[in-house]
C-alpha positions as CSV (number, residue, x, y, z in Angstrom):
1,X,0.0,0.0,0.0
2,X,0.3,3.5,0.2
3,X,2.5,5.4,3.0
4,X,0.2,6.9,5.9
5,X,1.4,9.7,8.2
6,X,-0.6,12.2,10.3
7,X,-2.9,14.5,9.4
8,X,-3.3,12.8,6.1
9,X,-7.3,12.6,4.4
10,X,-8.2,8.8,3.7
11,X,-11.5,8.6,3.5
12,X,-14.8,10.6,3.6
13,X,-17.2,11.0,6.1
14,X,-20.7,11.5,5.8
15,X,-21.2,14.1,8.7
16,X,-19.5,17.8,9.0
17,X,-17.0,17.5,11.3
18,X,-13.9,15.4,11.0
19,X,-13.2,12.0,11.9
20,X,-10.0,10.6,13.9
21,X,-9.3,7.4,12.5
22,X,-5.7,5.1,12.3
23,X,-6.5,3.1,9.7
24,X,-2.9,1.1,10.4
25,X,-4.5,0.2,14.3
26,X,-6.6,-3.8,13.6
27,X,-10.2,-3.8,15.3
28,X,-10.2,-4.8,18.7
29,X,-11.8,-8.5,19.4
30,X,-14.5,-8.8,21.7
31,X,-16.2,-11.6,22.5
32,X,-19.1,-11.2,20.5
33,X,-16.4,-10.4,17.3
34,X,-14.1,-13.3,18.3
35,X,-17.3,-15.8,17.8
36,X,-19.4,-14.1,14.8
37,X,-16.5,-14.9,12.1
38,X,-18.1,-12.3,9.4
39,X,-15.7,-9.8,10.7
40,X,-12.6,-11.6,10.4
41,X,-11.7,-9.5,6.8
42,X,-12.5,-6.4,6.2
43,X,-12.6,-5.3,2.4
44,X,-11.6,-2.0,1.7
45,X,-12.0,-0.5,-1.1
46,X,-9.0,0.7,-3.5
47,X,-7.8,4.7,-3.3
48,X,-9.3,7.0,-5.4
49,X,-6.0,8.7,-7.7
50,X,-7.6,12.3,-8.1
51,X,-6.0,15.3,-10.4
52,X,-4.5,17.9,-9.6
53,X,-8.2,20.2,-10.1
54,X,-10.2,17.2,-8.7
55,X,-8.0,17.9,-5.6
56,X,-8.3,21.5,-5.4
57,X,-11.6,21.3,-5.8
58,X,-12.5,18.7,-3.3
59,X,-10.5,20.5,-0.2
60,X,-11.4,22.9,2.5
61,X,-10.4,25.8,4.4
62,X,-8.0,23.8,6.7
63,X,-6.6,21.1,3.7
64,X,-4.0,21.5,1.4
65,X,-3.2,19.3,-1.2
66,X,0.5,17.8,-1.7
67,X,1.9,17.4,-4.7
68,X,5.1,15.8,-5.6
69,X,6.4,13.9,-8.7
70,X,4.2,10.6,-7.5
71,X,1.6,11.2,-6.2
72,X,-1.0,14.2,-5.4
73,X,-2.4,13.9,-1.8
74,X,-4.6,15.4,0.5
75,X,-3.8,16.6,4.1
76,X,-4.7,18.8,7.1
77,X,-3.2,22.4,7.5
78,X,-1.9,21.2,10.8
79,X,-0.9,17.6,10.9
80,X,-1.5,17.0,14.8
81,X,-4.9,16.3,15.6
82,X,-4.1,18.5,19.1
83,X,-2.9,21.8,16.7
84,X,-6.1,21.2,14.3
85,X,-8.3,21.6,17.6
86,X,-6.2,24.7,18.8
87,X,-6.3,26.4,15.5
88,X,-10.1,25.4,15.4
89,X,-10.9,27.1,18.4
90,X,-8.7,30.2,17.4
91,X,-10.4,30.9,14.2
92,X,-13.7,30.5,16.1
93,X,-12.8,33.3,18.7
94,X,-11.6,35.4,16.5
């Protein structure tokens, strides 16, 4: 796969506000996991390659899109999820 760091946009989320997720951390069993055995692989779907205006596009106030000879990505402003929520509340305030 593809090489994950902080602050860096994999996915989408239905809602507004932004989700917190380590997509390189496995579910935690529980008992009721351990025993069902449908959750046992979890299929996820291949990344969508987006150009350079289909990334623009897509971000938002606090994004920025990376480009570099490989690969165009998107990302946070602030890669710390403890900045984002400082900065957050600054911009609020002010």
């Amino acid at each position: 796969g593809e090489a994950l760091y902080e602050g860096m946009i994999v996915g989408e989320n239905a809602k507004p506000d932004d989700l917190e997720v380590n997509p390189m951390k496995t579910k935690a069993l529980t008992n009721f996991r351990a025993s069902g055995g449908k959750d046992d692989q979890v299929r996820l779907s291949p990344p969508k390659r987006a150009t350079l205006e289909q990334a623009i596009a897509y971000i938002d106030d606090d994004e920025m899109v990376e480009v570099t000879p490989k690969s165009i990505r998107l990302r946070k402003r602030f890669l710390d999820a403890n900045e984002r929520k400082r900065a957050s509340r600054a911009k609020q305030s002010a």
